[in-house]
N, C-alpha and C positions, 0 to 999 in steps of 0.2 A: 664269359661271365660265370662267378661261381652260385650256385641254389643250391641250399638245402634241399632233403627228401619232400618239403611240401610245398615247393616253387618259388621260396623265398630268394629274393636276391644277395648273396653276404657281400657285406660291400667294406666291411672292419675285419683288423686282424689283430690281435692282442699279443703281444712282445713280449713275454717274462725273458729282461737279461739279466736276471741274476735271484737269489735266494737269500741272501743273507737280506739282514734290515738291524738297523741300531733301537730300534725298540720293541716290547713286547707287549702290543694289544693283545685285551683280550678275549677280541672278536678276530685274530688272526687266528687258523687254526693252521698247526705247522707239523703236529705229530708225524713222525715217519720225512720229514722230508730233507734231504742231503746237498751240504752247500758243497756246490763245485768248485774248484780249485780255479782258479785266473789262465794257466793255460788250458782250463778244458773250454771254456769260454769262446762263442765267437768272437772272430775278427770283424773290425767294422766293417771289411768288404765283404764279409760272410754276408752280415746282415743286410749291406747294400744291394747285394745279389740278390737277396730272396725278397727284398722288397719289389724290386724291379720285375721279378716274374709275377709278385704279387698285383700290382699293378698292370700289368698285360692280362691276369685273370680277372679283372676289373673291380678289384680293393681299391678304395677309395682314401678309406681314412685307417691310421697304425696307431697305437695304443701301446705305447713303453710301460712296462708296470716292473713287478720283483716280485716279491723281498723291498728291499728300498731300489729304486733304478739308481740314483744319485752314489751309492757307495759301490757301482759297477765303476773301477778306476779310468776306463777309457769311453765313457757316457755321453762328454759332446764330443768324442770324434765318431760315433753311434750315430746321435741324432742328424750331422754333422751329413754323413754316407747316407741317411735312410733320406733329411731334408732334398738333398742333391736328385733323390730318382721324380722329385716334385711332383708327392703325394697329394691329393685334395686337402687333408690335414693330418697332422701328426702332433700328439699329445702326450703326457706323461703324468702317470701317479706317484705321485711323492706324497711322502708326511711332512714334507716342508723342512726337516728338521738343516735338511745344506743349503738349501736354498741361497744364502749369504755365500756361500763359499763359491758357486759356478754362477753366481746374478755376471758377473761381468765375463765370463769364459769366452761365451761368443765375440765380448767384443776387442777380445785383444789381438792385437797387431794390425790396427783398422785406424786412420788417421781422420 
C-alpha cells in the first residue's frame, strides 16, 4: 500500500497520455509545455504494465487526463489495456469535444 509522508493511503493515480488538446481555455495554463511526438508516446502495454504494478501497490482508481486524452490516436486501445488489469475504477477527463466520434469504439466488432 502506497502513503504519503503523513500516513495517507493513495489509492488514485492520475494518467496524463498526452499534451496536446483542440481548445484553448483560459483557465488551462500551458506555458513552457512541449507536445511529444506519437512515437514518443506510450504503448498501450506500456501503460498496461504500469497499471498492473499500480494495482499490486494497492491503486485503486486511474484517472486518464492530457491536454485532451481523446486526440491521443490509440485512446481505447489505452483504456482498453488499463480496463483489462480490473481497476476498482478508471475514468477520463475530456472536454467532450469527440465524444461523438469514439461513443461507439467500444462497441465495434460485438454482435
Amino acid at each position: 500500500m502506497l502513503v504519503d509522508r503523513f500516513g495517507r493511503h493513495l489509492g488514485e493515480l492520475r494518467i496524463i497520455v498526452n499534451m496536446e488538446c483542440n481548445l484553448r481555455c483560459i483557465y488551462c495554463h500551458r506555458e513552457g509545455i512541449e507536445v511529444l511526438r506519437h512515437e514518443q508516446a506510450l504503448s498501450p502495454q506500456e501503460y498496461q504494465a504500469i497499471a498492473e504494478v499500480a494495482v499490486r501497490l494497492g491503486i485503486e482508481k486511474f484517472k486518464l487526463t492530457g491536454g485532451e486524452p481523446l486526440l491521443q490516436r490509440n485512446i481505447v486501445d489505452i483504456v482498453r489495456a488499463i480496463a483489462n488489469v480490473k481497476p476498482g475504477d478508471l475514468s477520463m477527463t475530456t472536454n467532450g469535444v469527440l465524444l461523438n466520434v469514439y461513443a461507439t469504439a467500444p462497441c465495434r466488432g460485438r454482435t
